[in-house]
C-alpha positions as CSV (number, residue, x, y, z in Angstrom):
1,X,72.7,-35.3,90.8
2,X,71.4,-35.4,86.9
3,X,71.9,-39.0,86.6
4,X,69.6,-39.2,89.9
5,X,66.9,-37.0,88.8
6,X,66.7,-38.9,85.4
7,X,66.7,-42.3,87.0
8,X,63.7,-40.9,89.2
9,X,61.6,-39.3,86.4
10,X,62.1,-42.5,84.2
11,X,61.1,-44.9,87.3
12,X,58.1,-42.1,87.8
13,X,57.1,-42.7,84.2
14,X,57.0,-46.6,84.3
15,X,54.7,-46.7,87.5
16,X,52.5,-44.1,86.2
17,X,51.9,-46.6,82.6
18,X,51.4,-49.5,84.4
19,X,48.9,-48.3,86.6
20,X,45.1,-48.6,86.1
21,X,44.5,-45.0,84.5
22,X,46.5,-45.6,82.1
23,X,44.7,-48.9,81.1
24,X,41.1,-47.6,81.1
25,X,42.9,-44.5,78.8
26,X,44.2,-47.8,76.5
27,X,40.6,-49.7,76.6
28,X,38.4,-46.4,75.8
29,X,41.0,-45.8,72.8
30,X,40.5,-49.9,72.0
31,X,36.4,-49.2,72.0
32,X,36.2,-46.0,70.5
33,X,38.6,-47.5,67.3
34,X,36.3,-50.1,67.6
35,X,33.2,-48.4,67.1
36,X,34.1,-45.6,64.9
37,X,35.1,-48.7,62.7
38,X,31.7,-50.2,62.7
39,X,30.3,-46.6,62.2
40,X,32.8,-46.1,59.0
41,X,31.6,-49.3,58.0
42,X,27.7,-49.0,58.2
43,X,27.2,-44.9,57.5
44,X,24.8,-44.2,55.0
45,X,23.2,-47.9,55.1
46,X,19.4,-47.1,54.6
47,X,16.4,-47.8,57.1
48,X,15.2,-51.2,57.0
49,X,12.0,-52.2,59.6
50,X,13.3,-55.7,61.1
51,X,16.4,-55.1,59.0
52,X,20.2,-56.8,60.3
53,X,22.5,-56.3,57.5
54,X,23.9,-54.3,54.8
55,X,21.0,-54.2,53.1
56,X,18.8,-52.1,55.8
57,X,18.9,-52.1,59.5
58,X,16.0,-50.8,62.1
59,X,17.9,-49.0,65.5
60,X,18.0,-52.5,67.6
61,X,19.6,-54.3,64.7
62,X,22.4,-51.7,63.7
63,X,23.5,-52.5,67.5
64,X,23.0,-55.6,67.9
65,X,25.2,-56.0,64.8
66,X,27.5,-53.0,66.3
67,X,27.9,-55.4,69.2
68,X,28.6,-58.2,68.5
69,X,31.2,-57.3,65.3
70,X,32.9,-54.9,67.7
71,X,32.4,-56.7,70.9
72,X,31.4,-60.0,70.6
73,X,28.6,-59.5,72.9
74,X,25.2,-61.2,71.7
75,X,22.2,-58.6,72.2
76,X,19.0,-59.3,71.8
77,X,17.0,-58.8,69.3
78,X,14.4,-55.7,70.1
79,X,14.9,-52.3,72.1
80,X,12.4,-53.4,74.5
81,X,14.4,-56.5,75.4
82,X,17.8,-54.5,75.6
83,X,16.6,-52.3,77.6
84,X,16.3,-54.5,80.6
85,X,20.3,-55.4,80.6
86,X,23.3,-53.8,82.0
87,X,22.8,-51.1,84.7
88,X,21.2,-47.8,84.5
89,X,23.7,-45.1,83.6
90,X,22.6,-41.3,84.2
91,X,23.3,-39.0,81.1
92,X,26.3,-37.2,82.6
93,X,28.3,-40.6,83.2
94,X,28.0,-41.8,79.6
95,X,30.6,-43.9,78.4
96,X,31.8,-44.9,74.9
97,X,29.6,-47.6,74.0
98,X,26.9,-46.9,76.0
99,X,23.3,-48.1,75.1
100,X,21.0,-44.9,74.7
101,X,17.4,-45.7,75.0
102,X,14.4,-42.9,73.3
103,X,10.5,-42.9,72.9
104,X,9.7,-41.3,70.0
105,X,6.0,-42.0,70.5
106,X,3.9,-44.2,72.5
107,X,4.5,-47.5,70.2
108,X,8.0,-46.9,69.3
109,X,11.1,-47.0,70.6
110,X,14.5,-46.4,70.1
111,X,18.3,-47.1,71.0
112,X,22.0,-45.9,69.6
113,X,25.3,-46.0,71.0
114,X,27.2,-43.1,72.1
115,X,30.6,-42.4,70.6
116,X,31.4,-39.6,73.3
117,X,31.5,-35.9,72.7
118,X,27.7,-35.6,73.0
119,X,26.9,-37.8,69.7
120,X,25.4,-41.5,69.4
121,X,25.3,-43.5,66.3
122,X,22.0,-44.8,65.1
123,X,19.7,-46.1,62.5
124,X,17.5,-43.1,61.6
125,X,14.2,-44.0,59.8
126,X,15.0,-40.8,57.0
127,X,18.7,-41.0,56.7
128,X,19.7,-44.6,57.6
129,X,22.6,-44.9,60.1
130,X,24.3,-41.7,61.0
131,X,25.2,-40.0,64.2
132,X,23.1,-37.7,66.2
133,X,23.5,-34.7,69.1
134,X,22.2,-36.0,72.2
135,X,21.1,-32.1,72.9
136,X,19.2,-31.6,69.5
137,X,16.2,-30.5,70.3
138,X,14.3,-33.7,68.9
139,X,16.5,-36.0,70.4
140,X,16.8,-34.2,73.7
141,X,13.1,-34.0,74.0
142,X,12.9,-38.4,73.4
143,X,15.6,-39.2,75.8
144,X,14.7,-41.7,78.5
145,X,17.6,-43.6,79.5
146,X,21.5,-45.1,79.2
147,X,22.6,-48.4,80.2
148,X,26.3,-49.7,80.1
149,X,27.0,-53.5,79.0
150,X,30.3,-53.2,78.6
151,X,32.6,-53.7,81.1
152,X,35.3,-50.9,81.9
């Protein structure tokens, strides 16, 4: 009757790895390494208008180079232009890797990437690339919308 029980539990175990939960669990572990990587990387790299590298980056190049290091997915260049890919994503169905579009004003705008657990990484005009609190009052109030490029 032991033998039986074990030989159920371990063939219980198998199906429940192999089946699709299990690989989305895998993938969001894959693309939050990923990320946190390219964060680790980049933190701390000042402001930069129309920067794309190590020496300054402006919010649409820090993911565009995000992106395509981590992804190999080739953004384009501005925030205006992103915005018009993927598919609109409301704020309680954020994903890792998520685009995250502000306004800070009429003429500017803005995107990060969210990294789950209510925070996005971005490149902040006064303290380069960092991550932010979607809730924070500032940020909260600049919100616009999410779109999801990746594919989960």
């Amino acid at each position: 009757m032991k033998k039986t029980g074990l030989l159920f539990s371990l063939i219980l175990l198998i199906l429940m790895s192999s089946c699709g939960a299990s690989k989305r669990t895998s993938s969001t572990r894959t693309t939050k390494a990923k990320l946190e990587t390219q964060y680790q990387h980049y933190k701390g790299i000042k402001y930069k208008y129309g920067g794309t590298d190590k020496r300054g980056f402006d919010c649409s190049g820090f993911v565009q180079t995000v992106y395509s290091n981590a992804f190999n997915i080739q953004l384009p260049r501005t925030t205006a232009e992103m915005g018009k890919l993927g598919r609109k994503i409301s704020k309680n169905k954020l994903r890792l890797g998520d685009l995250i579009f502000f306004r800070p004003s009429k003429k500017y705008r803005h995107v990060g990437i969210f990294m789950g657990n209510n925070t996005f990484m971005h490149s902040s005009t006064s303290k380069g690339i960092i991550k932010s609190k979607l809730d924070n009052t500032y940020w909260k109030k600049k919100y616009r919308f999410a779109k999801r490029i990746l594919k989960k």
